[in-house]
C-alpha positions as semicolon CSV with decimal commas, in nm:
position;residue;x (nm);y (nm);z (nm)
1;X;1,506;-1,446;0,994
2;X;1,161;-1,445;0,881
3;X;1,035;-1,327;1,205
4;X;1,250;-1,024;1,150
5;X;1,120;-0,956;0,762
6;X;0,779;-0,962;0,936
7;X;0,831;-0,705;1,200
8;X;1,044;-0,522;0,909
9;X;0,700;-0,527;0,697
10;X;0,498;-0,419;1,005
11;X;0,711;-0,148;1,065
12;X;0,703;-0,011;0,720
13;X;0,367;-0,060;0,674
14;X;0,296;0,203;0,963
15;X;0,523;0,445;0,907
16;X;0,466;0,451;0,537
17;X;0,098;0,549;0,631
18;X;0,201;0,813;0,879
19;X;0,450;0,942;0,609
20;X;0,168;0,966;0,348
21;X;-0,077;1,140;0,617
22;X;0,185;1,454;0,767
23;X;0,497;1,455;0,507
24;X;0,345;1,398;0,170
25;X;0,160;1,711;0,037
26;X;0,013;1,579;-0,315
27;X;-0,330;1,554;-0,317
28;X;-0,299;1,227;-0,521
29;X;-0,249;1,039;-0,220
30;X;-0,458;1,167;-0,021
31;X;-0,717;0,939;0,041
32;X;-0,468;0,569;-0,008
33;X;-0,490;0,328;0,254
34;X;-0,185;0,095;0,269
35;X;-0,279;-0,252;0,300
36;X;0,000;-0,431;0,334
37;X;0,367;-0,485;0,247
38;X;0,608;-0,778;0,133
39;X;0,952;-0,737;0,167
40;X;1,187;-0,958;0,029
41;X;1,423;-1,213;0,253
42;X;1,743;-0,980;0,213
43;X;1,507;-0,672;0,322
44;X;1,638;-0,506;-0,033
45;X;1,304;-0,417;-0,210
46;X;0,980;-0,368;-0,055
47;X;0,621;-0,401;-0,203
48;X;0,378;-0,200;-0,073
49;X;0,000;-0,264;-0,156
50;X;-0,247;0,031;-0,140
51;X;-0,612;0,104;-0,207
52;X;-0,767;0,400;-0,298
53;X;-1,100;0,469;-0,181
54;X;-1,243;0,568;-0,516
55;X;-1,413;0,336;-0,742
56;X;-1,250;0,466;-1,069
57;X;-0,956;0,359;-1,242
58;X;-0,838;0,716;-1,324
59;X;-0,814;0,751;-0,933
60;X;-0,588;0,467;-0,902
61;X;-0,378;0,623;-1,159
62;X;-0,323;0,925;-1,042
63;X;-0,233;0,762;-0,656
64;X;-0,018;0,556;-0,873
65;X;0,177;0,842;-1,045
66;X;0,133;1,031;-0,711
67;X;0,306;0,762;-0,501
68;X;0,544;0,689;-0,724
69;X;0,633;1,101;-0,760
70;X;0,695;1,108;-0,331
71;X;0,869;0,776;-0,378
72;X;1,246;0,960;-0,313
73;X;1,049;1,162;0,005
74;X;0,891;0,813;0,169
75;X;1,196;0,586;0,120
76;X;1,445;0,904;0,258
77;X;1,206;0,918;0,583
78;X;1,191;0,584;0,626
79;X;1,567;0,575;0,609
80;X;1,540;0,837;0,948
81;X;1,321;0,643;1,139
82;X;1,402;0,257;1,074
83;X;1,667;0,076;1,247
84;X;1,742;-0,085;0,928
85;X;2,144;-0,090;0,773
86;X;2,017;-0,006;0,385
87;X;1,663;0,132;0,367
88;X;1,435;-0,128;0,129
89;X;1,343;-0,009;-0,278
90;X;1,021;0,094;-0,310
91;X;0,736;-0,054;-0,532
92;X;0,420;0,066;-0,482
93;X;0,110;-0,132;-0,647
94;X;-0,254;-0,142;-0,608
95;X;-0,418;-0,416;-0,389
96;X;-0,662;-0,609;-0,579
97;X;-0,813;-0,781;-0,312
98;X;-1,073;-0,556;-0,173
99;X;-1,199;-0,520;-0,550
100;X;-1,209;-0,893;-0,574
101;X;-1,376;-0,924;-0,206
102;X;-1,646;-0,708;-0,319
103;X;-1,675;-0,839;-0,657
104;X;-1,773;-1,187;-0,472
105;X;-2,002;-0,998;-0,215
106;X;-2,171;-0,894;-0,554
107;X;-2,187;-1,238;-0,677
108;X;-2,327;-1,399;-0,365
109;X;-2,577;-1,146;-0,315
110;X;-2,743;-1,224;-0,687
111;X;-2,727;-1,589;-0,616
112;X;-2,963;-1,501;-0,277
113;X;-3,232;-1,240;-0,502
114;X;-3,254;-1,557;-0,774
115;X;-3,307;-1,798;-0,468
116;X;-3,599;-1,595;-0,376
């Protein structure tokens, strides 16, 4: 079963970026990236991570409101073109990780200019 949840998170995960790219016209989205998805064991809710390229929180926001706006759009397309009995609940949140991942980057690169 969890081999299936993962191909079921792959699969979302792709189309959920094509979606966003040709179906959804808000500019708010327009420049997310998803990064990844969790779907839970009965494939009932999804997660889906994005980033947003820009730096400030206001941007995040508005991809926030925007993604959660085409919500009703993404899950009804997904519904077309997933072999899936009951398409998954959407969540959408922001991925963290890349901030953190450069937030360390930041970090380590002070520690080498004080070694110097």
């Amino acid at each position: 079963m969890k081999y299936r949840v993962g191909r079921v998170e792959q699969e979302i995960q792709r189309e959920v970026n094509d979606i966003l790219l040709k179906r959804v016209r808000d500019p708010r989205v327009n420049e997310i990236t998803i990064t990844g998805v969790d779907v839970t064991g009965d494939l009932q809710q999804a997660t889906i991570y994005f980033s947003v390229l820009s730096e400030t929180a206001s941007d995040a926001q508005k991809a926030q409101a925007g993604l959660d706006k085409a919500k009703g759009l993404i899950r009804r397309e997904l519904g077309q073109r997933l072999s899936i009995y009951k398409t998954p609940e959407l969540i959408f949140k922001q991925d963290q990780s890349i901030r953190y991942g450069e937030r360390i980057d930041e970090l380590i690169k002070k520690l080498h200019e004080k070694e110097q």
